[in-house]
C-alpha positions in Angstrom: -13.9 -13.6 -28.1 -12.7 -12.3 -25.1 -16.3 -14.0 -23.0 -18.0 -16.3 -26.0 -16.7 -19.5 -26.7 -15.3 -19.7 -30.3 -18.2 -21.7 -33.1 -16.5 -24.6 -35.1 -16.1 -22.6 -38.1 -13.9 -20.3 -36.2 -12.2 -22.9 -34.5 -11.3 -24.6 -37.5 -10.2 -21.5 -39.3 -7.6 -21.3 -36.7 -7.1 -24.8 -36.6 -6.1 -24.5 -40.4 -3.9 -21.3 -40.1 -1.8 -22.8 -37.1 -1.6 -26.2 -39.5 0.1 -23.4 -42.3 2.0 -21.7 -39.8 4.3 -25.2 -38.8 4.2 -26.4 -42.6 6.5 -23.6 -43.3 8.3 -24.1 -40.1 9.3 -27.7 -40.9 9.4 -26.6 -44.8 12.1 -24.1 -43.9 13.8 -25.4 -41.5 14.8 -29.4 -43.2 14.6 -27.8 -46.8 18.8 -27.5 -45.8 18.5 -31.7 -46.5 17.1 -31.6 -49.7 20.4 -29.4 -51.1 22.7 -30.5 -48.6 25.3 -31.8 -51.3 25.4 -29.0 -53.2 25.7 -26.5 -50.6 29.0 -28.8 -48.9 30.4 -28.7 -52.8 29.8 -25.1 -53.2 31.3 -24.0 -49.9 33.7 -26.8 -50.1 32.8 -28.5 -46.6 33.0 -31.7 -45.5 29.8 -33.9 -44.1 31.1 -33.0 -40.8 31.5 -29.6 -41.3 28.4 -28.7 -43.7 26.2 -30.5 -40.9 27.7 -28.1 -38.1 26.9 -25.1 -40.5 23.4 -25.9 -41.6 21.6 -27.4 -38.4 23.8 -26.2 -35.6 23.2 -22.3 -35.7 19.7 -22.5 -36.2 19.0 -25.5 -33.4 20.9 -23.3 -31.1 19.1 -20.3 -31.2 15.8 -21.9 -31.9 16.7 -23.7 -28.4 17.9 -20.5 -26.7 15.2 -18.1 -27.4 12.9 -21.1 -26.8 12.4 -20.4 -23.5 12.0 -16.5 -23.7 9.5 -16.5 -26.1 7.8 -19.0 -24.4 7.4 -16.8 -21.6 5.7 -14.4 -23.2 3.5 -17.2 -25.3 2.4 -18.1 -21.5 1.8 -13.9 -20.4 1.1 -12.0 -23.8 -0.8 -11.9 -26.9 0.1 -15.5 -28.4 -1.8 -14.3 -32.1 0.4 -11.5 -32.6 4.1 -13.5 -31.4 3.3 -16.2 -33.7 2.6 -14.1 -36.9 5.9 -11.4 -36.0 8.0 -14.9 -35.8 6.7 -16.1 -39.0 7.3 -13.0 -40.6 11.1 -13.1 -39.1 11.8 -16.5 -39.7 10.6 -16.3 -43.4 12.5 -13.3 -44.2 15.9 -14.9 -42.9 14.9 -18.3 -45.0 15.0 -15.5 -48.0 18.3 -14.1 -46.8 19.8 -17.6 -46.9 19.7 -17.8 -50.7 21.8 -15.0 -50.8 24.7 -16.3 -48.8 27.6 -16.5 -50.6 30.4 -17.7 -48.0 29.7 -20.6 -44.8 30.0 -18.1 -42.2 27.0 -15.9 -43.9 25.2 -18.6 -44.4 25.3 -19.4 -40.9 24.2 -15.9 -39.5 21.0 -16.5 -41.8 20.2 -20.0 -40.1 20.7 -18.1 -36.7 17.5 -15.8 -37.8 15.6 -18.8 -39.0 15.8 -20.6 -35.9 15.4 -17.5 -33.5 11.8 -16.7 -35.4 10.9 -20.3 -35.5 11.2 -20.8 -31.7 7.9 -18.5 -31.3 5.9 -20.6 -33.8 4.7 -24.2 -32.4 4.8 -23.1 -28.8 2.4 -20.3 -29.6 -0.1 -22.3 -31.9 0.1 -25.5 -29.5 -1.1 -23.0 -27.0 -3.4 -20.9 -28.9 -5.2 -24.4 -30.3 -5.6 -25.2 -27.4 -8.1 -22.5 -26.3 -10.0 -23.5 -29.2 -10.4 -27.1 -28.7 -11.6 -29.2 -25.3 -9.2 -31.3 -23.7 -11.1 -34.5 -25.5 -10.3 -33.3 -28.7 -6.9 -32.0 -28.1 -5.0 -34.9 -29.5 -7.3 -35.0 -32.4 -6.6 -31.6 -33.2 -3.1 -31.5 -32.5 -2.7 -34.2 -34.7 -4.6 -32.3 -37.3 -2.3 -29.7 -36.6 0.7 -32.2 -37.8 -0.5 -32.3 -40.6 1.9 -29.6 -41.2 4.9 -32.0 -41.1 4.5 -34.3 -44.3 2.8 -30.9 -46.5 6.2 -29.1 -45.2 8.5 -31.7 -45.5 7.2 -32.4 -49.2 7.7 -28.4 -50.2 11.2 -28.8 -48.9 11.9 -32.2 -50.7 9.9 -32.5 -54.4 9.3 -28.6 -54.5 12.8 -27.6 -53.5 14.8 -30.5 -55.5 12.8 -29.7 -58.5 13.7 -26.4 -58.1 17.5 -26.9 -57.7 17.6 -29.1 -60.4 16.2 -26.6 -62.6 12.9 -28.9 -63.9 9.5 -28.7 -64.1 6.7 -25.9 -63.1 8.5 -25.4 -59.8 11.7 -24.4 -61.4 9.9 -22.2 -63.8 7.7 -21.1 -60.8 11.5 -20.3 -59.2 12.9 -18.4 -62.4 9.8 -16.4 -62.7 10.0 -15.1 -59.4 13.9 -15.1 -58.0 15.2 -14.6 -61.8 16.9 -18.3 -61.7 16.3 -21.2 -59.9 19.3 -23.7 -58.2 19.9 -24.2 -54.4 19.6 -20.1 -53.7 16.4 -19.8 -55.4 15.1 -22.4 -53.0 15.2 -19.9 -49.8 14.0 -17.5 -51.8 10.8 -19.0 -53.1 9.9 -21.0 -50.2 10.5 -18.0 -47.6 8.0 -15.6 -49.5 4.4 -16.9 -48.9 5.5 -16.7 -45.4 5.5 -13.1 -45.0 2.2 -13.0 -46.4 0.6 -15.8 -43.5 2.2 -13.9 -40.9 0.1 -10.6 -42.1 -3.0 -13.1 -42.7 -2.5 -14.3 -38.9 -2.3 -10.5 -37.6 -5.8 -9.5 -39.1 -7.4 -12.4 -38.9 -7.1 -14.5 -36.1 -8.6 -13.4 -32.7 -6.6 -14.6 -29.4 -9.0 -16.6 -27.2 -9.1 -16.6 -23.2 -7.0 -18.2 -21.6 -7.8 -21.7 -20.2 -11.3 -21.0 -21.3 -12.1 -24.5 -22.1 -10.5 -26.0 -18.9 -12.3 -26.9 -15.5 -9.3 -25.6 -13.4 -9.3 -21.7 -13.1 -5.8 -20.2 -14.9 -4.6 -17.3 -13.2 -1.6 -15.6 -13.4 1.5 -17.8 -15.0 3.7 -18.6 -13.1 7.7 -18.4 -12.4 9.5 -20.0 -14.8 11.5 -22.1 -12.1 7.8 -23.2 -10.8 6.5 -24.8 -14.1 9.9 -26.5 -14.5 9.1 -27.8 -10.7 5.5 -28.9 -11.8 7.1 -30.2 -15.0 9.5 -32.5 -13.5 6.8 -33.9 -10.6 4.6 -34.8 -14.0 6.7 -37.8 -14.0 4.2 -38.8 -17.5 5.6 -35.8 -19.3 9.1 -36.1 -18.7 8.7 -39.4 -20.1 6.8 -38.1 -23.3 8.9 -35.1 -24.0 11.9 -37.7 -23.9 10.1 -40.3 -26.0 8.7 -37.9 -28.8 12.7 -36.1 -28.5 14.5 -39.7 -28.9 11.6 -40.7 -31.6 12.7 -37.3 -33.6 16.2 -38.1 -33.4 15.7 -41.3 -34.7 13.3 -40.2 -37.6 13.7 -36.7 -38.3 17.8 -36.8 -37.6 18.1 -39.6 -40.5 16.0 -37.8 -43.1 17.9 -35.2 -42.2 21.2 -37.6 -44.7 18.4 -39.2 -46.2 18.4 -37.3 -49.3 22.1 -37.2 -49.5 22.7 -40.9 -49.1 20.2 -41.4 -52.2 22.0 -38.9 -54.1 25.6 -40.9 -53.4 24.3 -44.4 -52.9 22.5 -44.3 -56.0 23.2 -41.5 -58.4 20.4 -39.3 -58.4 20.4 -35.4 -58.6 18.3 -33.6 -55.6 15.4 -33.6 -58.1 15.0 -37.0 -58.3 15.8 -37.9 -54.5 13.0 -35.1 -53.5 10.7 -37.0 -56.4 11.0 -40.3 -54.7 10.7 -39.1 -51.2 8.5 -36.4 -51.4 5.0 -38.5 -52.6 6.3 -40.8 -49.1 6.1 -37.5 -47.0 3.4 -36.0 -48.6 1.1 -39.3 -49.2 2.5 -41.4 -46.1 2.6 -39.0 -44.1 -0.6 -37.8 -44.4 -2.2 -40.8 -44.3 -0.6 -41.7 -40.9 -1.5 -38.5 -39.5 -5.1 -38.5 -40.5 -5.4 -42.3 -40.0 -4.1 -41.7 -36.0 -5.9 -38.9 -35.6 -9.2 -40.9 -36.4 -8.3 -43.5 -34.7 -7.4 -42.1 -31.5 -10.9 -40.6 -31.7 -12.5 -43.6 -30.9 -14.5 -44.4 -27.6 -11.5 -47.0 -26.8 -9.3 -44.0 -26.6 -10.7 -42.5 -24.0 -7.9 -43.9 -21.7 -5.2 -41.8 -23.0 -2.4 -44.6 -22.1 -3.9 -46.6 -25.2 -3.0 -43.9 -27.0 1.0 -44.3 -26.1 0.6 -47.8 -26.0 -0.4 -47.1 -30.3 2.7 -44.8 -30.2 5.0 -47.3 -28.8 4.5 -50.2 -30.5 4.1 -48.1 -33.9 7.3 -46.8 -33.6 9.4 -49.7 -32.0 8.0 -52.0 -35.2 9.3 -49.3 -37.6 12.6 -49.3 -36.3 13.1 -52.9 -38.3 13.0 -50.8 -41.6 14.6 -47.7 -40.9 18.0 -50.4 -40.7 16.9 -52.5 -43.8 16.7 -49.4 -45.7 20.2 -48.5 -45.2 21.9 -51.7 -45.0 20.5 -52.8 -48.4 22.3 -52.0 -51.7 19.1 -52.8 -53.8 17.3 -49.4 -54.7 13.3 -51.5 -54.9 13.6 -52.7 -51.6 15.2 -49.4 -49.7 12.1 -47.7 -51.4 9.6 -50.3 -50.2 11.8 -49.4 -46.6 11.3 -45.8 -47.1 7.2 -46.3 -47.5 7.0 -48.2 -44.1 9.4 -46.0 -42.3 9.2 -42.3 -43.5 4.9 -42.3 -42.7 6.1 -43.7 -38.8 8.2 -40.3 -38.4 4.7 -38.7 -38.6 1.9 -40.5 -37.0 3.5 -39.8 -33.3 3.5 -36.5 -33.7 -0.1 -34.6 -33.2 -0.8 -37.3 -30.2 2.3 -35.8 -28.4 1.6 -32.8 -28.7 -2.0 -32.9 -27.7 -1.5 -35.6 -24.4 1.2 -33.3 -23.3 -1.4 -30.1 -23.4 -3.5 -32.7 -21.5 -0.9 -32.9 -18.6 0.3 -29.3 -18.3 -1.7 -26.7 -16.5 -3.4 -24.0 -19.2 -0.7 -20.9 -17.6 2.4 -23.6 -18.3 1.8 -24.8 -22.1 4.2 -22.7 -24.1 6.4 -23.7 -21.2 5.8 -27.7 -21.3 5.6 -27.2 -25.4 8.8 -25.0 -25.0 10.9 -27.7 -23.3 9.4 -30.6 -25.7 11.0 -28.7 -28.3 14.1 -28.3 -26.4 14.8 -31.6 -26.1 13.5 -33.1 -29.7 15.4 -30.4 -31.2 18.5 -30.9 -28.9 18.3 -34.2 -30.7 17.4 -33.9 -34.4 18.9 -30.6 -35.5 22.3 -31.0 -33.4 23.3 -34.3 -32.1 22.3 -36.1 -35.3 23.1 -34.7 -38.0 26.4 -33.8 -35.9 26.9 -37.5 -35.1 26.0 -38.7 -38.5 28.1 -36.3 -40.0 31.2 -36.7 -37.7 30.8 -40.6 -37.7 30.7 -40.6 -41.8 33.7 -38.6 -41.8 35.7 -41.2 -39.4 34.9 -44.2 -40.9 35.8 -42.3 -44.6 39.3 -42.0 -42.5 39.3 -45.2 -41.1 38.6 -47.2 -44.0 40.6 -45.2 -46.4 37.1 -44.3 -48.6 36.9 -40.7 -50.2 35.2 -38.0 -47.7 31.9 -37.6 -48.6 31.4 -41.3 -49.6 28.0 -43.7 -49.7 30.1 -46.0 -47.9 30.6 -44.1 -44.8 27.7 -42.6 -45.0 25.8 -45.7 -45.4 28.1 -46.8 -41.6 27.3 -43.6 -40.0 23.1 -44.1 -40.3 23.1 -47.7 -39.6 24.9 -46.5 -36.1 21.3 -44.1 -35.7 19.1 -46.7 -37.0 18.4 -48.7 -33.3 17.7 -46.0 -31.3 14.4 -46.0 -32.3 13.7 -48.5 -29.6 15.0 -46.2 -27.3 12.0 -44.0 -27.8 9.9 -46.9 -27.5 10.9 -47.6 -23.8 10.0 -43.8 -22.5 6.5 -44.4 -24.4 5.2 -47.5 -22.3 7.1 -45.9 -19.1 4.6 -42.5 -19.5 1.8 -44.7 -18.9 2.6 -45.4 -15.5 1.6 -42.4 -14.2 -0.5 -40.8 -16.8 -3.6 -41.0 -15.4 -3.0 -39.0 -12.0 -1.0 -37.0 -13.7 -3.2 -35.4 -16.1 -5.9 -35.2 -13.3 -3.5 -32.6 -11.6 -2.6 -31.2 -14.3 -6.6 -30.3 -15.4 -8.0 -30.7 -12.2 -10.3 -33.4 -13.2 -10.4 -37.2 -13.2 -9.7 -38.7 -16.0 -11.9 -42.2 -16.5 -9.6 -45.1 -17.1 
């Protein structure tokens, strides 16, 4: 591989293995929302507290070892760091299941976020050695796809399985001996372990910057590419759009599940039912809709392709609120359709433009920091903000803790920054152009 360009059929076998490896990222790392409640009444916890021991451990270490990994991702063999994390990370999603006290359950998180943090830096960077800057945001979006299939396993597979019903459960009992919230780790950690050896044997790592005009060289200093990273005015602006965009969408699904569950009585089963055809369904359809549309001629001028992002995401910020404020169940789900398939769309083009304005030696880096940030915002500060707001107004207004009402309060507070997110997309464009010419060391035609 080392000197021959890679043939489509190899490039989409990769393409396709990289797509699996961040569908059981997101799979393991949200399927936390989809038992949320029963975990806090198991352990006791409050919203406040169950938030802290869920997201916060993981997010943490997923942020600190961000950085390190992506070091190597930028210096060493990016095939071989992606499938040891995926095997790490799926064995400590196993592990969780058999936690039977908060602070163990913790420590297991910790492992699932320090194996995750080699994953998406190291297939961003690898995919892109496969596929030309042109169809980088086609591919990366491709790529996403891995978001809705993961974020369905972890809501309709998972809740099914915790409830005990269907072939899922029976899947569950026939291979962890029962099913429940602990069997849930169990049976979705497994098949990772297996991709991870699939990756080692069958994947070849390409060369490096291969399909880019500017020669690569050595990678540089990490304080360097955080220099060239903060003069690309474009991609500071995109890392803190896509970050403020997952906070927004990712940080309330991350209570989404619950506040069905207390708002309207359903078990985890039949929250993960109703949401999980929006993620799987919606979310593909957005994805694979944006990804052929950005692949038309008009496109070419990659600030049309923020401009889509902007305005896509700014117009579903109307029904992420309607879909809490409302008390009618038909029109929160008519909410949910428009909204949940907008937390997906954004997601592949992001990814792909920001490859686009970072030098080939400095991906894992740019990817690295994206991550930072997005994760900074939807695995800490929200469901730590939503959990410590629903647990004031509780206090405040006299309600039981762990009540729809306060819950209902504490997302409507998240619900607006959505057009937030939408300001940093129309302010990338700005500078997009000379930007990415810098970055690839060609023009780019407007």
């Amino acid at each position: 591989m080392e000197n021959n360009k890679p043939g489509i059929g190899v490039r989409w076998y990769v393409l396709i293995m990289m797509c699996l490896v961040y569908t059981l990222s997101i799979a393991d790392r949200y399927v936390i929302s989809t038992v949320l409640e029963p975990i806090r009444i198991e352990l006791g916890l409050t919203d406040f507290e169950v938030s802290l021991a869920a997201g916060l451990p993981l997010a943490v270490f997923y942020l600190v070892f961000g950085f390190p990994l992506s070091w190597l991702i930028d210096r060493g063999n990016r095939r071989n760091i992606i499938s040891v994390c995926l095997i790490v990370w799926s064995t400590m999603t196993m592990l969780c299941g058999r936690a039977q006290f908060a602070l163990q359950f913790s420590l297991t998180r910790i492992g699932v976020g320090i194996g995750e943090a080699g994953g998406t830096p190291g297939a961003n960077s690898i995919l892109s050695d496969y596929f030309t800057a042109r169809l980088r945001p086609m591919a990366l979006t491709v790529f996403s796809l891995g978001a809705p299939i993961g974020a369905w396993l972890c809501l309709t597979f998972a809740g099914n399985v915790a409830d005990g019903h269907g072939w899922a459960a029976a899947a569950a009992t026939a291979y962890a001996g029962t099913h429940g919230w602990r069997s849930v780790f169990i049976v979705l950690g497994a098949p990772g372990i297996l991709v991870g050896v699939l990756i080692w044997f069958t994947v070849r790592e390409p060369e490096r910057g291969q399909l880019d005009a500017r020669s690569t060289g050595p990678a540089p200093p990490l304080l360097e590419a955080f220099r060239f990273l903060w003069r690309q005015k474009s991609a500071v602006n995109l890392m803190l759009a896509s970050a403020i965009t997952a906070f927004w969408g990712w940080g309330l699904m991350w209570f989404t599940p619950t506040f069905l569950q207390r708002s309207y009585g359903m078990t985890p089963g039949e929250a993960g039912d109703l949401t999980g055809p929006m993620h799987l369904y919606g979310g593909i359809a957005a994805t694979v809709l944006t990804s052929w549309v950005i692949a038309r001629p008009w496109f070419r001028d990659p600030r049309r392709i923020v401009w889509l992002m902007g305005w896509g995401i700014g117009l579903a910020t109307i029904p992420s609120f309607i879909m809490y404020y409302t008390h009618s169940l038909p029109l929160a789900k008519a909410m949910l359709w428009i909204f949940v398939p907008s937390i997906y769309f954004y997601i592949g083009p992001c990814f792909g433009l920001l490859n686009n304005l970072s030098p080939p030696p400095m991906r894992a880096i740019f990817c690295a920091s994206t991550l930072l940030v997005a994760n900074l915002g939807n695995l800490i500060l929200a469901p730590a903000i939503g959990g410590l707001l629903s647990d004031i107004f509780a206090s405040s207004f006299g309600w039981e803790q762990g009540s729809a009402q306060s819950l209902r309060l504490a997302l409507l507070c998240i619900a607006p920054t959505g057009f937030w997110a939408t300001y940093h997309y129309f302010t990338c464009t700005r500078t997009m152009l000379q930007d990415q010419e810098r970055a690839m060391g060609v023009p780019v035609a407007a």
